[in-house]
N, C-alpha and C positions, 0 to 999 in steps of 0.2 A: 928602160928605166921603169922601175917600179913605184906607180902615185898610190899603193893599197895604204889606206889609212885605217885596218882596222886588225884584230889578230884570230888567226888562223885559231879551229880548236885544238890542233895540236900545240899549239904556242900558251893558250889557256891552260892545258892538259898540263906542261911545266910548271910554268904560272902557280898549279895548282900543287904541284910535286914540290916545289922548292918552301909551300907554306908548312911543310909536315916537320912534327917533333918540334913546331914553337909552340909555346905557350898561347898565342892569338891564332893557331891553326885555324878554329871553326870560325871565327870571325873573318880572318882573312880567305875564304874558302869563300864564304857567303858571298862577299864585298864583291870578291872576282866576279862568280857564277851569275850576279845580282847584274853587275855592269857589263860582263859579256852578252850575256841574255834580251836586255834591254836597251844594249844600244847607249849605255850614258857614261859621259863624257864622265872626266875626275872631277872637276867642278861641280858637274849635279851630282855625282855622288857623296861627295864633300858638303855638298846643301844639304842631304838624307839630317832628319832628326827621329828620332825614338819617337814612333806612333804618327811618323808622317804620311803611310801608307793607311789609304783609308777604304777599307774593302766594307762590299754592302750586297746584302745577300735579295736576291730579288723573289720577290715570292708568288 
């Protein structure tokens, strides 16, 4: 029995082939690579709002 609960990058690599020639390709590219990378769940991606990410440059 398989308890993997997360996806393979070849399953993203799809994932990322099946958004191509829609009109939301780059958004839908982003969202994936954003949530495969990170680790988040569709609910906290779903929380994401425009300028929720707050980057700070350390000097």
């Amino acid at each position: 029995m398989n308890d993997r609960k997360h996806l393979t990058a070849r399953e993203v690599e799809r994932l990322i082939t099946a958004t191509r020639s829609s009109r939301t390709e780059l958004r839908d590219r982003c969202l994936i690579l954003l949530m495969f990378r990170h680790g988040l769940r569709v609910s906290e991606a779903c929380a994401l709002k425009l300028g929720s990410p707050r980057f700070q440059c350390n000097k």
